[in-house]
MMTF fields as JSON, N, C-alpha, C and O atoms, coordinates in Angstrom:
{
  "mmtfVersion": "1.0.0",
  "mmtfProducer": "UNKNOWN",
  "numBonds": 375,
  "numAtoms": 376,
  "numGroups": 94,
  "numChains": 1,
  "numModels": 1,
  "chainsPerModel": [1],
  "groupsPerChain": [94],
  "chainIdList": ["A"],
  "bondAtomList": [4, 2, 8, 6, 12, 10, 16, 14, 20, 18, 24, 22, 28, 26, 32, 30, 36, 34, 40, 38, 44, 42, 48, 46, 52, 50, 56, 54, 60, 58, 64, 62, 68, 66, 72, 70, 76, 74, 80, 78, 84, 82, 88, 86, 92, 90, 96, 94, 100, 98, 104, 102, 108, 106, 112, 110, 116, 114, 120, 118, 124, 122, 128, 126, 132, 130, 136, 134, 140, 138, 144, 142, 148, 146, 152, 150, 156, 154, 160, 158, 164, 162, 168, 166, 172, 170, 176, 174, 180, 178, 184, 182, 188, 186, 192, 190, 196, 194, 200, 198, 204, 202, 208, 206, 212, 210, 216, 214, 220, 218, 224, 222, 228, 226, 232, 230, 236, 234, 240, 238, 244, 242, 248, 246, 252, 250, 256, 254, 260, 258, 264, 262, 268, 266, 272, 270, 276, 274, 280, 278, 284, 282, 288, 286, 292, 290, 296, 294, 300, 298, 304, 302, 308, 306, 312, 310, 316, 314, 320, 318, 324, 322, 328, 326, 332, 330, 336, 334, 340, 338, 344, 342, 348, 346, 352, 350, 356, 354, 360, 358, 364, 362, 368, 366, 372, 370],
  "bondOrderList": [1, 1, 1, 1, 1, 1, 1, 1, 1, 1, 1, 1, 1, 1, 1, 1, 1, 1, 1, 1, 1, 1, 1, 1, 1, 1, 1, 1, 1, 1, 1, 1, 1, 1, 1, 1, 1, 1, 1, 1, 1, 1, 1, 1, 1, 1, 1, 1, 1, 1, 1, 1, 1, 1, 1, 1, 1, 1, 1, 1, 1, 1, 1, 1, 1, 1, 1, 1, 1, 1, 1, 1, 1, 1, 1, 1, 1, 1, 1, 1, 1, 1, 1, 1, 1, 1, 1, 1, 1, 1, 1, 1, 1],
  "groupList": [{"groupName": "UNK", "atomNameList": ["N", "CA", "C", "O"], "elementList": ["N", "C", "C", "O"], "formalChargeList": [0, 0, 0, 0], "bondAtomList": [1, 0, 2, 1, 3, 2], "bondOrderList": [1, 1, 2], "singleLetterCode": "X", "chemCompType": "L-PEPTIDE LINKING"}],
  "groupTypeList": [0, 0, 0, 0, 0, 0, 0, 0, 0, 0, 0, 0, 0, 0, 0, 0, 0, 0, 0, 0, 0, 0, 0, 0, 0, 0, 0, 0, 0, 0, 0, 0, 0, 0, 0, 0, 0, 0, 0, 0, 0, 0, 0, 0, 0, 0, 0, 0, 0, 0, 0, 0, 0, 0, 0, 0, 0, 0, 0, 0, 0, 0, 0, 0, 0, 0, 0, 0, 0, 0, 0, 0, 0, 0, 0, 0, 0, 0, 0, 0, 0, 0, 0, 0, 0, 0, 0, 0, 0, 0, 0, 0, 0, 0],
  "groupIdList": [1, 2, 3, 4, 5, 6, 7, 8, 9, 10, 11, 12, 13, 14, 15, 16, 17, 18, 19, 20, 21, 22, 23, 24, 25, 26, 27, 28, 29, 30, 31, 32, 33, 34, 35, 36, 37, 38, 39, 40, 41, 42, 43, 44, 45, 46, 47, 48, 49, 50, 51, 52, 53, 54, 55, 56, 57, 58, 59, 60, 61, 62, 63, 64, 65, 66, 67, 68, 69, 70, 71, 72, 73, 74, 75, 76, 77, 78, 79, 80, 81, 82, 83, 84, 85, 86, 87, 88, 89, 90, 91, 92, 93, 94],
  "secStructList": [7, 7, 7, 7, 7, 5, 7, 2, 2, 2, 2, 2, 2, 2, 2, 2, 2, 2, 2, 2, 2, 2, 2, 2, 2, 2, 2, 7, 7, 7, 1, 7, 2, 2, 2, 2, 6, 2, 2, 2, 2, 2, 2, 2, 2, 2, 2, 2, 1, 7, 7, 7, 7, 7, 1, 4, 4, 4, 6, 1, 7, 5, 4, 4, 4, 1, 7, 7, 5, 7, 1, 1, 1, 7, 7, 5, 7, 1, 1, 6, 6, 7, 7, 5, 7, 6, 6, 6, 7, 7, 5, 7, 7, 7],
  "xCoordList": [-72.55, -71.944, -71.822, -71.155, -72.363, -72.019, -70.255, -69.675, -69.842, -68.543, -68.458, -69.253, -67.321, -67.474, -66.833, -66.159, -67.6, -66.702, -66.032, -66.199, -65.171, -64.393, -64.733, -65.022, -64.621, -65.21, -63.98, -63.033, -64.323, -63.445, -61.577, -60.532, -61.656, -60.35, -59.972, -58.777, -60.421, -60.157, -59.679, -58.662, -59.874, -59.895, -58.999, -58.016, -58.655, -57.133, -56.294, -55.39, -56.256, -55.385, -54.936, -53.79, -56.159, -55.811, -55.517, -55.301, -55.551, -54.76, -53.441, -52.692, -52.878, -51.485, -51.092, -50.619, -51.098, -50.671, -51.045, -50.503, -51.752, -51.924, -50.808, -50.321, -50.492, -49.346, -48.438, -47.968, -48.033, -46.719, -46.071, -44.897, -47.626, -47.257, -46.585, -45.814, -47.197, -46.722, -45.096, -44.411, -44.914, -43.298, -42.281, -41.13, -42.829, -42.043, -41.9, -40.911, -43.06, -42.514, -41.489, -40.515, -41.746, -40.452, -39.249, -38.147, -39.268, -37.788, -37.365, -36.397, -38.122, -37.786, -37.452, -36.372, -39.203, -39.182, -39.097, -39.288, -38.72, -38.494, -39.612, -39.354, -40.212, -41.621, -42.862, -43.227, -43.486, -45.257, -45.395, -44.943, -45.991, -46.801, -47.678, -47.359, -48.742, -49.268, -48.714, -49.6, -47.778, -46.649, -46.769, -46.912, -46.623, -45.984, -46.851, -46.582, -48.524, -49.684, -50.049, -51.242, -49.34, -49.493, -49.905, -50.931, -49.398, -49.585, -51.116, -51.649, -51.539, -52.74, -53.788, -54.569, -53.645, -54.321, -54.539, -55.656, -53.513, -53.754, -54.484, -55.08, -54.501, -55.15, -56.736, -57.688, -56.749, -58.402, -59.225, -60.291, -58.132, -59.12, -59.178, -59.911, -58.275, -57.863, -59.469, -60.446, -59.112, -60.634, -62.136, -63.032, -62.294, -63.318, -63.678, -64.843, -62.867, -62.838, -63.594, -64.517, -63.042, -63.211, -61.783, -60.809, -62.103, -60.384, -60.197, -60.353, -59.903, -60.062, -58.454, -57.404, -58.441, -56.834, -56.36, -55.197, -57.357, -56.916, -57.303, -58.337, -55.777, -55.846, -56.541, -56.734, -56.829, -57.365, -59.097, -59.559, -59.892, -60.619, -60.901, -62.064, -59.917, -60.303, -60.188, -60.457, -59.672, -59.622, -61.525, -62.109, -61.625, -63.642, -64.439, -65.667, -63.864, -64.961, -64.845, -65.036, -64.517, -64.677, -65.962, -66.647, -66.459, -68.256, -68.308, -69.185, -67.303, -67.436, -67.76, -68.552, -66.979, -67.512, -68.933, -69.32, -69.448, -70.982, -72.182, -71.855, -73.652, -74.562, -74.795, -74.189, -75.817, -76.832, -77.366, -77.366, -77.824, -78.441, -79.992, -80.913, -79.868, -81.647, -82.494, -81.971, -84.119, -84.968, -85.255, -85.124, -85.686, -86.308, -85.398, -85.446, -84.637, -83.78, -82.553, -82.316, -81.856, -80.908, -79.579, -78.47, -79.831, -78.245, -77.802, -78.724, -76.445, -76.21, -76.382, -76.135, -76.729, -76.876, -75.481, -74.658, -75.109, -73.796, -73.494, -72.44, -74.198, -73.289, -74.246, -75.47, -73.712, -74.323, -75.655, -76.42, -75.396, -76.568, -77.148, -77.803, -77.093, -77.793, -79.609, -80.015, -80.138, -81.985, -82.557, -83.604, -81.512, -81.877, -81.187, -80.091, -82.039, -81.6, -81.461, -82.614, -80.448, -79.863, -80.168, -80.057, -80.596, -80.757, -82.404, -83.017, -83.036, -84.351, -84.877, -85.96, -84.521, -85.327, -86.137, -86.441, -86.364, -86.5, -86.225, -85.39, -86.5, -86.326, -86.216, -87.201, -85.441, -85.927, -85.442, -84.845, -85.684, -85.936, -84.546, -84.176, -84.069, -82.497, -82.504, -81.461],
  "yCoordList": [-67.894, -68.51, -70.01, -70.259, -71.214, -72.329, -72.495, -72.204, -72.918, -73.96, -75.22, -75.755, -76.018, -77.624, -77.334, -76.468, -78.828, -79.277, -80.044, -80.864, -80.324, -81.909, -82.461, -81.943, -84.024, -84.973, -85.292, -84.556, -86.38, -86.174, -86.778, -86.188, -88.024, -87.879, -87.182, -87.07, -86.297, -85.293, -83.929, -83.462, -83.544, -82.587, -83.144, -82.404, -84.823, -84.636, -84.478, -83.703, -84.926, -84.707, -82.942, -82.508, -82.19, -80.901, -80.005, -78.794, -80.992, -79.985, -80.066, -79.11, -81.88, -81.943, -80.881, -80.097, -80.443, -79.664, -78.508, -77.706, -77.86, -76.82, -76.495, -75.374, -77.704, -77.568, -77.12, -75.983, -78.584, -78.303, -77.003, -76.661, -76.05, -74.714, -73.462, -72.517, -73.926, -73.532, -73.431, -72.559, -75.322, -74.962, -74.587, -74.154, -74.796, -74.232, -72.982, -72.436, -72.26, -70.581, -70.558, -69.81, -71.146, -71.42, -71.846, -71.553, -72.389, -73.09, -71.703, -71.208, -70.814, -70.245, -68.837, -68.255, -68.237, -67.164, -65.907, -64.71, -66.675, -65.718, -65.601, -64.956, -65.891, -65.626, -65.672, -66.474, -64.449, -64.453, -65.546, -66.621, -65.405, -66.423, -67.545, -68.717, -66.849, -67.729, -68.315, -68.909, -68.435, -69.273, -70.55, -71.488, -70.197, -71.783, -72.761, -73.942, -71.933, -73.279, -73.78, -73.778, -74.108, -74.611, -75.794, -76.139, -76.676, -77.883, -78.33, -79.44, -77.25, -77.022, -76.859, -77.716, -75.452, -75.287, -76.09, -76.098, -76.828, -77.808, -78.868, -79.45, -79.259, -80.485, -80.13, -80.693, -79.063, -78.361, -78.271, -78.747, -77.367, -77.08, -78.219, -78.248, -79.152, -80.479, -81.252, -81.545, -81.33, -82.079, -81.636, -82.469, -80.704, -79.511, -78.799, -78.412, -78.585, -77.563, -76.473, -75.875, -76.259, -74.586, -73.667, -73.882, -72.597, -71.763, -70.953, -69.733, -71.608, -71.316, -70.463, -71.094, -69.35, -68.733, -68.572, -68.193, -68.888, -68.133, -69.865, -70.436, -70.154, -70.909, -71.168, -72.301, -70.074, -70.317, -70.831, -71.831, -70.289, -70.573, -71.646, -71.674, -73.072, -73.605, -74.546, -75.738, -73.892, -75.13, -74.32, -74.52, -73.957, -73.844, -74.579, -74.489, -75.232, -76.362, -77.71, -78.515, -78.057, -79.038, -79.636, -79.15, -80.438, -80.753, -80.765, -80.22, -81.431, -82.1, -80.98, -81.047, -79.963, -78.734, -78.045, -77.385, -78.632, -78.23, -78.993, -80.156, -78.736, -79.334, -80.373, -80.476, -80.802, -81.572, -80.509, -79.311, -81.024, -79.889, -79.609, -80.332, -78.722, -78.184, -79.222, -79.987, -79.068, -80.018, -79.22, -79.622, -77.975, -76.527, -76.814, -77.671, -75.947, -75.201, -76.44, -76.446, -77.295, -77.964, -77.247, -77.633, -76.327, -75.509, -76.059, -76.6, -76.095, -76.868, -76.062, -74.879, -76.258, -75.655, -75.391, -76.298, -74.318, -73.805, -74.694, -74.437, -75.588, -76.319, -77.833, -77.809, -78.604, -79.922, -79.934, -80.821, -78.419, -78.372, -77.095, -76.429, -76.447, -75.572, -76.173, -77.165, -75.404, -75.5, -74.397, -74.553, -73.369, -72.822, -72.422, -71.872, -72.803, -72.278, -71.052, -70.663, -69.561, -68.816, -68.291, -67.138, -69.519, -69.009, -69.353, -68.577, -70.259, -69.887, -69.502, -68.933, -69.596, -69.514, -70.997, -70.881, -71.971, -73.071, -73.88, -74.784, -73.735, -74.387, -76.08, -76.727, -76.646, -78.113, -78.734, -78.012, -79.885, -80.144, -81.385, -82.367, -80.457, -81.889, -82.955, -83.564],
  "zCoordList": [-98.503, -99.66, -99.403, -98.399, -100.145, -100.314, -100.682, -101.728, -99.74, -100.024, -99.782, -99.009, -100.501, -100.305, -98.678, -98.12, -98.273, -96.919, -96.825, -97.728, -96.091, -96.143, -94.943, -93.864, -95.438, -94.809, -93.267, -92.993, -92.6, -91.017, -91.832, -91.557, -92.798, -93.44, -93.892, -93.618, -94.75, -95.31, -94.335, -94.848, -93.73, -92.771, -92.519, -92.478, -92.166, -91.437, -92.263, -91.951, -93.208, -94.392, -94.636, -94.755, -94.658, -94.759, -93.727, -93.765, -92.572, -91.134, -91.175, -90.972, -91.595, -92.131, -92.652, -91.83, -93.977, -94.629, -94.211, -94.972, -93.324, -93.022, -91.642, -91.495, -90.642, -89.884, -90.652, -90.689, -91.658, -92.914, -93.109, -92.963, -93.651, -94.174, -93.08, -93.246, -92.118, -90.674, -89.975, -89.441, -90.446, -90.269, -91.59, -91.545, -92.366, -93.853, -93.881, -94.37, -93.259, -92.851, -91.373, -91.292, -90.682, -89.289, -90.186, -89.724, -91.202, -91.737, -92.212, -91.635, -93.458, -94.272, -94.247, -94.347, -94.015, -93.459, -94.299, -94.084, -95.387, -96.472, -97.567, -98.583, -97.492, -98.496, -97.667, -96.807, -98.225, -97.651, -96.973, -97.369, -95.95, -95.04, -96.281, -96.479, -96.942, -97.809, -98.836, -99.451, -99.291, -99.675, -99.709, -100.493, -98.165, -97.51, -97.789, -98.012, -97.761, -97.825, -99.261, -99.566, -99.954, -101.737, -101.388, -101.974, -100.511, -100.755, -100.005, -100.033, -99.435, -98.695, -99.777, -100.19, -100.204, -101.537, -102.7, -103.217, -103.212, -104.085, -103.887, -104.793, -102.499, -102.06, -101.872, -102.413, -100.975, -101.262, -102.713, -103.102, -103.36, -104.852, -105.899, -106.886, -105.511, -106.151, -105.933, -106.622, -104.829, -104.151, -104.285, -104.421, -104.255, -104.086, -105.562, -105.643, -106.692, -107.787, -107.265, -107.817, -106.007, -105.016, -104.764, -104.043, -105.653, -105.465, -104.257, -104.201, -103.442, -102.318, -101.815, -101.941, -101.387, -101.321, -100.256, -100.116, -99.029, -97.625, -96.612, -96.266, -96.464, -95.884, -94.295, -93.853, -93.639, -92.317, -93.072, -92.523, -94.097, -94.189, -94.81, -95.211, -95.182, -95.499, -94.306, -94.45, -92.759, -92.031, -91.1, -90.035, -91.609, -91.199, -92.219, -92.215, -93.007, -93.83, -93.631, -94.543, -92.401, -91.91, -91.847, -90.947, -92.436, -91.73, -90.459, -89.789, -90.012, -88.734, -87.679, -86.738, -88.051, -87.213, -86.645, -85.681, -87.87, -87.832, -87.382, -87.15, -87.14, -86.434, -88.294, -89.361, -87.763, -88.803, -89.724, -89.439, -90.854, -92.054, -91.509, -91.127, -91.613, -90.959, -91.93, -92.74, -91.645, -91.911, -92.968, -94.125, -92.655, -93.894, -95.044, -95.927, -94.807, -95.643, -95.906, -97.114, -95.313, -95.724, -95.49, -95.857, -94.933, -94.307, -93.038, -92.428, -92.333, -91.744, -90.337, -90.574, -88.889, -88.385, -87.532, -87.653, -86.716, -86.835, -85.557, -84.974, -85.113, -84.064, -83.546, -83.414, -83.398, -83.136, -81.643, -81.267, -81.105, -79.851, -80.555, -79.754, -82.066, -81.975, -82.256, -82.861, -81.742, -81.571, -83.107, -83.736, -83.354, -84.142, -85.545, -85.644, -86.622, -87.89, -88.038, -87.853, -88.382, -88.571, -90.131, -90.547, -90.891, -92.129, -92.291, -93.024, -91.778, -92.489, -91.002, -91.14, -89.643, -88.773, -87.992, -86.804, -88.516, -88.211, -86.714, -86.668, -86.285, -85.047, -84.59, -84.945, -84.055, -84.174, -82.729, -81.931, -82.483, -81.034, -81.008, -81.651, -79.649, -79.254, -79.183, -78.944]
}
C-alpha cells in the first residue's frame, strides 16, 4: 500500500506528539491508549489527507527510515544498504 511519508522535520514534529500521547496516558489512564494520540493524528492526516488510525504506524513513515527509491519501479528500498528491490526485484550497486 502507498502511504505519504514525512519528511526529517516533520517526523520530528510527529515523534513530539507521539511522546505527548505517551505521557497523557501516564497522566490519565483513563481512556483507551489511542485516545491519547489526537494530536498525533490530526497532525498526520492534516498534513498527508491520509486517515491514518494507528499511531505506531504512522511513526514507520518516516522517509528517513528508508533506502533511496529504486531505479525500476520507484519504490523505496527498505534500507539505505539494501542491494535489493523487494518489489520489482531490481538489483542495484552500493
Amino acid at each position: 500500500m502507498d502511504v505519504p511519508m514525512l519528511d526529517r522535520e516533520e517526523s520530528k514534529i510527529a515523534s513530539e506528539f507521539y511522546a505527548a500521547g505517551f505521557q497523557e496516558f501516564k497522566q490519565t489512564q483513563t481512556k483507551p491508549l489511542k485516545e491519547n494520540f489526537s494530536k498525533l493524528f490530526d497532525y498526520y492526516n492534516g498534513l498527508t489527507h491520509f486517515e491514518e488510525t494507528e499511531p505506531n504506524a504512522i511513526m514507520h513513515h518516516f522517509i528517513d527510515l528508508y533506502g533511496p527509491d529504486c531505479e525500476n519501479c520507484g519504490k523505496p528500498y527498505r534500507t539505505h544498504q539494501a542491494s535489493y528491490c523487494v518489489k520489482c526485484g531490481n538489483k542495484r550497486e552500493i
